[in-house]
N, C-alpha and C positions, 0 to 999 in steps of 0.2 A: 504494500500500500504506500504510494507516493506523500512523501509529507513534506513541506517546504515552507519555512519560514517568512515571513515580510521584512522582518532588517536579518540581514546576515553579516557581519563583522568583526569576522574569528571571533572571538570572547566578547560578547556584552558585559559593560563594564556599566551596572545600576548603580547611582546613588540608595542608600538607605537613608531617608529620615526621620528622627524619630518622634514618636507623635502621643503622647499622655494622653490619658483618658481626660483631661483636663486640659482649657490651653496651656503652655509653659514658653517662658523665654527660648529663644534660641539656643542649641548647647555653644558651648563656645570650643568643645575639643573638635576636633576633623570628626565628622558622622562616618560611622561604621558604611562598608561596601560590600556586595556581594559580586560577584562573576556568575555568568548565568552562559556556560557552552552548552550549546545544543545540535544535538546530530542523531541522525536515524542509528542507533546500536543495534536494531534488530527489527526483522517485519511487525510494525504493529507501535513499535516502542521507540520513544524518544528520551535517550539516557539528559535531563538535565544534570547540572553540576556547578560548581561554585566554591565561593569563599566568604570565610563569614568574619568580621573583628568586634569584638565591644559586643558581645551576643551569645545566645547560648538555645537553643530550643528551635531548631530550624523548623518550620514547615513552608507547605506549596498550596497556595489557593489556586485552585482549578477552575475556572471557570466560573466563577463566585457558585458553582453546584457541592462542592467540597473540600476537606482542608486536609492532607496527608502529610505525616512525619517524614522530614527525609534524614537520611542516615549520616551522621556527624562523626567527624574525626578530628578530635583535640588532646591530641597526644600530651600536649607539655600543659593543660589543663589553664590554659591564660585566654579561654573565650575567643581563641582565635584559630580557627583551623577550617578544612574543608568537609562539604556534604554533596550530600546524591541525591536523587529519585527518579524512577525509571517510572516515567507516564506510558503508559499501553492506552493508545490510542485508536485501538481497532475498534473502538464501539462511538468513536468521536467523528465528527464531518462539520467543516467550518472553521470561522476563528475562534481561538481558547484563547482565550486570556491568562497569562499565569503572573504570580509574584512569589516573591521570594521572602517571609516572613521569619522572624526572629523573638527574641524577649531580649530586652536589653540590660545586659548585666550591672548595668550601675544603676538605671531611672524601674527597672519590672517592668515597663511598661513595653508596651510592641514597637516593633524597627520595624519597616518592609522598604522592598524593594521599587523601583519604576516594575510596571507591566510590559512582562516580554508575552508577544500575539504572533503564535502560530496559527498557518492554515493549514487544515488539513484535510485532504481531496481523498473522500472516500465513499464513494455512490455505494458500496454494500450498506453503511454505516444511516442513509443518509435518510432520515426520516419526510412524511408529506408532511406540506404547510396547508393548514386549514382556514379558514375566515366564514362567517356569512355575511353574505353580501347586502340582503336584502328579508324582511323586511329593516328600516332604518332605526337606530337607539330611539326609545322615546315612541314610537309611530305606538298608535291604537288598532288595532283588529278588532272589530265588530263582525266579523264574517270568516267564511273559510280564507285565508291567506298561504300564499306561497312564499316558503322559504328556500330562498337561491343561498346556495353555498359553492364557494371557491375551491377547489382543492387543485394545488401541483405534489406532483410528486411521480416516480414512476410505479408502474404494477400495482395499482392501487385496486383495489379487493373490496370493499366495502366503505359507505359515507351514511352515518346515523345522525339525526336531528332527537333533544327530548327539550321537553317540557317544563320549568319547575324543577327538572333532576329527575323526573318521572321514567315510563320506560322509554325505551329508544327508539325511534321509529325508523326504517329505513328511508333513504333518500337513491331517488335514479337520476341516472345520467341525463342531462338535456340540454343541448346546444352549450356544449361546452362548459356548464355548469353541473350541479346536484341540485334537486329539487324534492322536495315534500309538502307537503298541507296541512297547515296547522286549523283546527278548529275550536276557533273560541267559545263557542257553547257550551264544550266539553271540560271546562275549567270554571266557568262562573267568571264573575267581576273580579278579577285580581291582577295584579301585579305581576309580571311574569320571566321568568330568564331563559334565554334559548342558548342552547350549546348545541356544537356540531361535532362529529369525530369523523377522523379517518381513519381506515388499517390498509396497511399496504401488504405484498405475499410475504415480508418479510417478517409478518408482526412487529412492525414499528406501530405504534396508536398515538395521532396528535389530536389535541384538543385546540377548536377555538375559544376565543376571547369571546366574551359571555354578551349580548344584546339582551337589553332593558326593553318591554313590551308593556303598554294595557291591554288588555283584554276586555271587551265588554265597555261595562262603564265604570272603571275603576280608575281610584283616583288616587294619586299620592300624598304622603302621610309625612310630616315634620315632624324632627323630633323635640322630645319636651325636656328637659333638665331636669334632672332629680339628683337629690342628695346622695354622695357615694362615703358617707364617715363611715371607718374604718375597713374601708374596700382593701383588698389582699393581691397581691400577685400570686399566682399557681403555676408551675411551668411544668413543662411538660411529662417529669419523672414522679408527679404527684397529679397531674391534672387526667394521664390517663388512668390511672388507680381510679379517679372518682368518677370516671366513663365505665371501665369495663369491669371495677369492684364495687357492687352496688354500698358495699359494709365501711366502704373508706369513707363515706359521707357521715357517717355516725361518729368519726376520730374529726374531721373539719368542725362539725357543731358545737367542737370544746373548746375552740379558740375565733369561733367565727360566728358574731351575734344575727340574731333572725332577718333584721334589716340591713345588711351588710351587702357592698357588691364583689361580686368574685373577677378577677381579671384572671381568664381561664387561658391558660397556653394552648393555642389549637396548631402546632407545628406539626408535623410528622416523626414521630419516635420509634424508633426501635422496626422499621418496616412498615409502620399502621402509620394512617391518615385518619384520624378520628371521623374527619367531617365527610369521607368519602367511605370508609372501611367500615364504619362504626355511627354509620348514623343513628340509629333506632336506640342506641345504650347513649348517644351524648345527646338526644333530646329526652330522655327518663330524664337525666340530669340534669338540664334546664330548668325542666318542670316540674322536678323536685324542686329547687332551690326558689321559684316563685312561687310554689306553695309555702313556703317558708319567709317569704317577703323580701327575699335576695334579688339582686342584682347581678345579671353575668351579660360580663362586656367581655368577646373574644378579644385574645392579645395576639397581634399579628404582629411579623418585622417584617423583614424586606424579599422574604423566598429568595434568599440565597446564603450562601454561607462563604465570610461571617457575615452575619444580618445586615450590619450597616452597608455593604454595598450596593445592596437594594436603593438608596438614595439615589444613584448616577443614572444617568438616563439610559447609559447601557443598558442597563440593570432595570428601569422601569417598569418593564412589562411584568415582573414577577411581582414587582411589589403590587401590582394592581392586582394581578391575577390572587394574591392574599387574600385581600380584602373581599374579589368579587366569590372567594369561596366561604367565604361565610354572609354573602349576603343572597349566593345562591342557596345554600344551607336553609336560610331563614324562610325566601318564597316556598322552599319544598314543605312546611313544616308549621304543625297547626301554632295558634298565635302564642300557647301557655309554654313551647316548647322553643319560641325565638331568641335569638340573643337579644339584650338591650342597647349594646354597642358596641363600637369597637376600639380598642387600644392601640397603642402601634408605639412600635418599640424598635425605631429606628435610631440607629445613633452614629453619625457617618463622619462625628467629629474625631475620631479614632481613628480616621484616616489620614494619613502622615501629610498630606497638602492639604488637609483642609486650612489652616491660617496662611500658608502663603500663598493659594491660589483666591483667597478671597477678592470676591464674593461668588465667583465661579461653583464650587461644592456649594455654599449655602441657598444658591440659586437653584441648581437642581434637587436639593431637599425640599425647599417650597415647592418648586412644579410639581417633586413625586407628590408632595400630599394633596394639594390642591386637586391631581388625578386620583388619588384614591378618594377624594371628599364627592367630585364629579360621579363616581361610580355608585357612591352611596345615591347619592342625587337625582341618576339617572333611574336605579330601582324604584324607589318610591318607597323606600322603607325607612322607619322611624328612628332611626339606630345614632344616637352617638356616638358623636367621632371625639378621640381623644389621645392626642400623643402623649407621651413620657416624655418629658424635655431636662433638661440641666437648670440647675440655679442660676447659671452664671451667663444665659443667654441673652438677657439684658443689660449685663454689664461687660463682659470680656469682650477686647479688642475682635477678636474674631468675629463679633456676633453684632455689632453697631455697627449704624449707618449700612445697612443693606438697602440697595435698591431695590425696590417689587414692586408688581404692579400698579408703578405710577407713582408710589411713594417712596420714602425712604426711610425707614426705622431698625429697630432692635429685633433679631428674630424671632422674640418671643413672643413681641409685638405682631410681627407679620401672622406667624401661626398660633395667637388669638384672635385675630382678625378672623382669619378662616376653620379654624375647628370651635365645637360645640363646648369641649372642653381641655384643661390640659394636666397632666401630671405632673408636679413639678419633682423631681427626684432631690429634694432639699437634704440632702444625705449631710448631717450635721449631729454630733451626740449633745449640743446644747440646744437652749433657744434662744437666750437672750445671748444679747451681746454683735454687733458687728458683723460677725462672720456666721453667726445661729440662725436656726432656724425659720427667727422668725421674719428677719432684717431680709434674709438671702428670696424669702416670698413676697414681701412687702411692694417690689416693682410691677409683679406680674399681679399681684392683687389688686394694684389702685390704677392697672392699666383696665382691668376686667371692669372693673367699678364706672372707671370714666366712658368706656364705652357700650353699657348695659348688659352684661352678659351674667346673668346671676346666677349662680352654681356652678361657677365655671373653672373654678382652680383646686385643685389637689395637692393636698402637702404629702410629697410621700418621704417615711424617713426609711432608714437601712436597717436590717439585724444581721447584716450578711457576715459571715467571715471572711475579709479580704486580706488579713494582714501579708497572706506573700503576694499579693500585687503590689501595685508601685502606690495606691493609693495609703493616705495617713489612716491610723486606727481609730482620730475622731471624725470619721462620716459616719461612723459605725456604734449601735450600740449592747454591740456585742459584748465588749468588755465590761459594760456600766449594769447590765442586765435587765431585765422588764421594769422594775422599781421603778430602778433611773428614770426609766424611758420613758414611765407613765406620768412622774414630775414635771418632765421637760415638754411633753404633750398636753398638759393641765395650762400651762402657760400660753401653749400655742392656742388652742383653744380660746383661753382666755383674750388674749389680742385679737382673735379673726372672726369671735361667734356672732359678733354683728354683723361682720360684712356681710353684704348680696351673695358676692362674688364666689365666697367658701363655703367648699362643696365637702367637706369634710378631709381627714386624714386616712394617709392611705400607707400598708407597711409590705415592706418589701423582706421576705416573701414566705409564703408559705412554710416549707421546712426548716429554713433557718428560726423562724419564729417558734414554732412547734420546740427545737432545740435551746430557746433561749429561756433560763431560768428567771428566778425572780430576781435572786445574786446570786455571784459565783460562792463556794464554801460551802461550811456543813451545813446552813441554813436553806440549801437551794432547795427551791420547788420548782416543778413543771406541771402543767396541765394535764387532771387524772384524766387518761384514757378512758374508752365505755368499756362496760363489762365484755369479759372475752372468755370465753368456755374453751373453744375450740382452737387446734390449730391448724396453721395454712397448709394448704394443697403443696403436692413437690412443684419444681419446677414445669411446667407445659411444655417444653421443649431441653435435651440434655445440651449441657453447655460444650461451646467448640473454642478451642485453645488455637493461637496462632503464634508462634515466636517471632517479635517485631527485631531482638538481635541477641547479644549476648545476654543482656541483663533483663529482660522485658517479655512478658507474656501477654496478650491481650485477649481477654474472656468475653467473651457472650453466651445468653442463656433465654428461656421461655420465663414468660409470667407463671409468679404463684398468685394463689386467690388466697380469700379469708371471709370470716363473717365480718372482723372492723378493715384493721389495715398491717398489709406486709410493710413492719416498719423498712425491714435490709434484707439485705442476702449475704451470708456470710460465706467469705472466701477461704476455703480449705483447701490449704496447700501440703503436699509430702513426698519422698524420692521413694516410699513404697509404694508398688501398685497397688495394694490392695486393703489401704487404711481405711479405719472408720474414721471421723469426725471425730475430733475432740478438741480440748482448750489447747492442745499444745502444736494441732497442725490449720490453729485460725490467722489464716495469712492477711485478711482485711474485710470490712465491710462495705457493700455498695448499696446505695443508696436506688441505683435505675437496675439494667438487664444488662450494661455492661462495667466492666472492670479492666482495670492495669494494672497486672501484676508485677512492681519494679524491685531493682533491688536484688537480682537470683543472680546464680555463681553461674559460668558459663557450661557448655558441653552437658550439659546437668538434665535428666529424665527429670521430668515431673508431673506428679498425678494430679488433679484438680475433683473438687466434687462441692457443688453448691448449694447451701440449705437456707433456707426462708425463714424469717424470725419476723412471729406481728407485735404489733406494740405491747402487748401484754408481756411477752418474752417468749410464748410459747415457740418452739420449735418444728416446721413441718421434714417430712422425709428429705432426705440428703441425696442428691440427684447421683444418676449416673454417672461413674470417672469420666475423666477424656486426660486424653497423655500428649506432654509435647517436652519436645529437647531444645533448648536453648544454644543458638551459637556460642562458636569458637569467639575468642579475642587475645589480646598479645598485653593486654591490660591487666592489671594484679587487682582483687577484692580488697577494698579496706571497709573496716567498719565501725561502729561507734561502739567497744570495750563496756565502758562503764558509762551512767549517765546521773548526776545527782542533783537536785533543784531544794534552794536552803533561802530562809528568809533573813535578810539582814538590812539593818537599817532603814525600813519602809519599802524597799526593791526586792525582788527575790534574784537569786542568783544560780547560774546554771555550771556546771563543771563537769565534763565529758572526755573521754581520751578516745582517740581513736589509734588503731592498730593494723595490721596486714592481718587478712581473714588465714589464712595459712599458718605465718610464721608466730604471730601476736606480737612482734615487733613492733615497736610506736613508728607512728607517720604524722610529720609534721603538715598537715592538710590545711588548706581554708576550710573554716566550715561557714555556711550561712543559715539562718533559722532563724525561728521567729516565738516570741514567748506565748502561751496560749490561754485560754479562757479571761481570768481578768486584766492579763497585761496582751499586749500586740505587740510591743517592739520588733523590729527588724535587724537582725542583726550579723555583722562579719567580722571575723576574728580569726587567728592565723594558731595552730596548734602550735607548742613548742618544742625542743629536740625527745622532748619525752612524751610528746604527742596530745599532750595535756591542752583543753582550752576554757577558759571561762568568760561568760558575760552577762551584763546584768543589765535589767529591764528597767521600762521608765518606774517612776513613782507611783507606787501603791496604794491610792487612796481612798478606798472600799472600806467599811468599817470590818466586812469578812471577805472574805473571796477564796479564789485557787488559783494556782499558777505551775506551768506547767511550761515543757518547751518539744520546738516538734523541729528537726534539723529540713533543710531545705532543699541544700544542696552541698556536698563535701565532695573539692578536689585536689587532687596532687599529680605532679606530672608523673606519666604512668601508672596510674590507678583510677581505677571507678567506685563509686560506692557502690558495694552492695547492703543494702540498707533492709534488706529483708532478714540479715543475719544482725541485727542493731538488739543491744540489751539497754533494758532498763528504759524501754518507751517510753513505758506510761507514767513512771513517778512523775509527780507532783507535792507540792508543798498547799497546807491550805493552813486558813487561821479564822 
């Protein structure tokens, strides 16, 4: 298969720049580079390659469709060395877009690459393009109407029109078109969405982009603002538990009051499409929670990965096609079982030009929404539209003075203008004060104020654990615990319950909240789970092991069920075939259906077998093994010895040696880590001739708490961590 590039220039030589989740000044050292050679190594396969400096965590955006590990070699452990990845391209036709992606060893945060654009000429590959042509967005049917649809492509096999999502009706060939007959009798007065498929002989199936119809005499429907206090984000690794485990709903009711809105993740996980695979289980759930007086707004991002790419116009059509799948969802589906709106959790400031191409990126984030709002618009459905935005869109240089349509303002400004509501992700552990919570909403509040939009802003805070990103520990009120966070929310409250504008607080998210206690220490409490008799189902499918290289295993497995909710699955790992489970071969806990097993010795058999633990702690059956052997390396094991965590003078302090997994030799390493539950520091420190390292955490100011440390990354030239052989994890110190 012929593959050929558009720039060819022996070695492309990309800048990398790097880009915070936040704006940040300029660096002022040289930005990291990658090299990016590309050449057909085999039929099908385009070996890329490169170099990477000031970085550590390679991967390859494909096509904004996916993100794959490429394979790193940093021998002398100084963040600077070369990587690979072999793209198999036999299933690709077109341009791809790729970049070359990093983590940046001093800022956490992502380095990428310029975009290198292959094309690749491959008619077996080469899926039909579908459209309807005709009836027009918007037009009324009162009568039988014909729907003309476009289709190229070769060997094309079949062209279906449905209804609503309804069933599929065939379409025949006619003057060079598809044609079918829709009759609006057959639907009643409603609002209607038409989609069209092709399949060609090769089983390729394209879908068109979705046309907005009345029927009859059906009329479109505005929507109305409603209160969303203490609205929750759900993502995906819990939102389909509360789709396809009816009993997971009964663990949500203990942290989620009856008037409450849900921001439901409706991405695609694990192989399933909720909105497509799983319709009839995610409208129970709907219609559950408006029996219940709840709120569920689907949370879309941009239909690619990572999500923020979805902003660029390249990229547009997915992000529309998001939205239009949950507002086709909604026409197919009676009214108790509709979403209320929708979210959208775009964030494209993450991309390394966003501040120097301004207003270029901020200009295509307004178009993408304003097309996704058109979409909503075009349906006739009542659905608010509601982005997640940043604090600082009002104020950071990146984000003022944007031209749009016609005017010139702050982008928070612009997209209130145009959405029903907005999120603000006010990610802050205080309220008062400057840079708190309350200050950082204050511009977007008396923006909504001044231009009538009442219910229109969302304060949402954090419980997330971020501390190994490059972000600080106070966005977060992980460390502070529920207490804290219910003080600093009491406040908030207190400043905004008059405004119009405040639509209540909103917490981010889901499982991390479920996780956060009242305080850290002996006093902590969590929210009692419901009663739980029984335990969960094994696995639905046995788990498949893949060795990603010498150190790395990467697991997947089937859902278990439950009557409440499968809190984890716990990871059993052992070099005998034929173990049972127990405490001494639990390699880790996973939260979703997949896992990364890191940290293994190379050339090394390993058995794997996965068991389901629901909130209660019950235990269900222990899945089938699955065996995989880990690569060769020329790298030596080192690992963390000893580890001890001591409180002294309001800090707790950590003290660790690390050793050769062989010899027990000390190894003078960097180690990096980060302190846990009530402290977050971040921290790096260099072992000494006797391998020994200590550090210690910010200020303890908790009247109780616990502290704990969790390593992040230890290197030495010539060696890797294997972190799976690490003693003394778990200690902690508590008071």
């Amino acid at each position: 298969m012929p593959v050929r590039l558009l720039r060819i220039a022996g070695a492309l030589v990309l800048a990398l720049a790097s880009m915070s989740a936040v704006p940040a000044a300029a660096r002022v050292a040289e930005p990291s580079s990658v090299v990016i050679d590309s050449s057909e190594a085999a039929p099908g396969v385009v070996r890329l390659a490169g170099r990477f400096t000031g970085a550590y965590d390679v991967t390859i955006v494909v096509n904004g469709e996916r993100i794959e590990r490429a394979r790193v070699s940093d021998p002398d452990a100084d963040d600077a060395g070369t990587w690979s990845y072999d793209l198999d391209t036999s299933a690709m036709d077109g341009e791809v877009e790729i970049y070359a992606k990093a983590t940046d060893a001093e800022t956490r945060y992502g380095t990428w690459s310029q975009p290198l654009t292959l094309r690749v000429d491959n008619p077996p590959a080469r899926a039909p393009k579908v459209s309807i042509a005709e009836p027009a967005d918007g037009a009324r049917l009162t009568r039988p109407t014909t729907v003309w649809v476009d289709v190229t492509g070769a060997d094309v096999r079949s062209v279906r029109v449905r209804v609503n999502s309804g069933p599929w009706q065939s379409a025949s060939s006619a003057k060079g078109r598809y044609v079918t007959l829709v009759k609006p009798a057959k639907y009643g007065d409603v609002m209607a969405s038409l989609e069209a498929e092709a399949v060609d002989a090769r089983g390729h199936v394209s879908r068109s982009a979705t046309r907005y119809v009345a029927l009859g005499a059906a009329k479109k429907e505005r929507p109305a603002p409603h209160r969303q206090d203490r609205a929750m984000w759900i993502w995906e690794k819990a939102s389909y538990n509360l789709v396809l485990n009816p009993g997971s709903r009964r663990l949500l009711e203990t942290v989620l009051a009856p008037d409450s809105t849900i921001y439901l993740g409706v991405d695609t996980y694990a192989g399933r499409d909720m909105i497509e695979d799983a319709r009839p289980e995610l409208r129970d759930l709907v219609a559950w929670a408006h029996r219940r007086g709840m709120k569920v707004h689907a949370t879309v991002a941009g239909g690619t990965r990572p999500p923020y790419l979805g902003a660029l116009s390249r990229y547009r059509d997915r992000a529309v096609r998001e939205v239009e799948r949950v507002l086709d969802y909604n026409l197919s589906s009676a009214p108790a079982e509709r979403f209320d709106g929708i979210n959208v959790d775009i964030e494209p400031y993450i991309l390394p030009w966003f501040n120097s191409a301004k207003p270029d990126v901020q200009i295509q984030w307004l178009d993408t929404l304003r097309a996704m709002i058109q979409r909503r618009d075009a349906s006739g459905q009542p659905l608010l539209f509601g982005p997640a935005v940043p604090r600082w869109l009002d104020t950071s240089a990146c984000c003022t003075d944007i031209p749009y349509a016609g005017t010139t303002r702050t982008m928070s400004e612009h997209i209130q203008d145009m959405a029903d509501y907005i999120a603000i992700m006010d990610y802050r552990d205080q309220a008062d004060g400057s840079a708190g919570i309350i200050a950082q909403a204050e511009g977007e509040m008396a923006y909504a104020d001044r231009i009538g939009k009442p219910l229109s802003v969302v304060v949402g805070v954090e419980t997330l654990d971020i501390a190994t990103s490059g972000d600080p520990s106070s966005i977060t009120f992980r460390e502070e615990g529920r207490n804290a966070m219910e003080v600093e929310l009491a406040k908030v409250y207190q400043a905004f319950s008059g405004r119009p504008a405040f639509a209540g607080v909103a917490l981010h998210h889901y499982d991390s909240y479920r996780e956060l206690p009242t305080i850290w220490g002996p006093s902590a409490q969590w929210p009692a789970p419901p009663a739980d008799s029984d335990p969960p189902t094994g696995v639905k499918s046995p788990p498949k092991a893949v060795a990603f290289d010498h150190a790395t295993v990467d697991l997947t497995y089937g859902r278990a069920y439950d009557d409440t909710e499968v809190d984890f699955y716990e990871v059993h790992r052992s070099t005998e075939p034929g173990f049972t489970p127990g405490p001494g071969t639990l390699a880790g806990k996973a939260r979703g259906l997949t896992h990364t097993d890191a940290g293994l010795l190379p050339g090394t058999a390993y058995t794997y077998r996965i068991v389901p633990v629901d909130v209660a702690g019950h235990r269900g059956p222990a899945s089938d093994p699955v065996a995989v052997t880990t690569a060769t390396t020329g790298l030596r094991p080192m690992v963390v010895e000893s580890m001890a965590v001591t409180l002294e003078g309001g800090t707790a302090r950590v003290r660790l040696r690390v050793v050769d997994k062989e010899t027990g030799e000390p190894v003078a390493a960097t180690v990096r880590g980060r302190f846990t539950f009530s402290a977050g520091r971040y921290v790096t420190v260099t072992a000494n001739a006797d391998g020994w390292a200590t550090a210690t955490s910010e200020a303890l100011k908790q009247p109780t708490g616990e502290v704990g440390f969790a390593g992040h990354r230890l290197t030495a030239p010539g060696r890797y961590w294997a972190g799976a052989y690490d003693q003394d994890r778990g200690v902690t110190a508590r008071w």
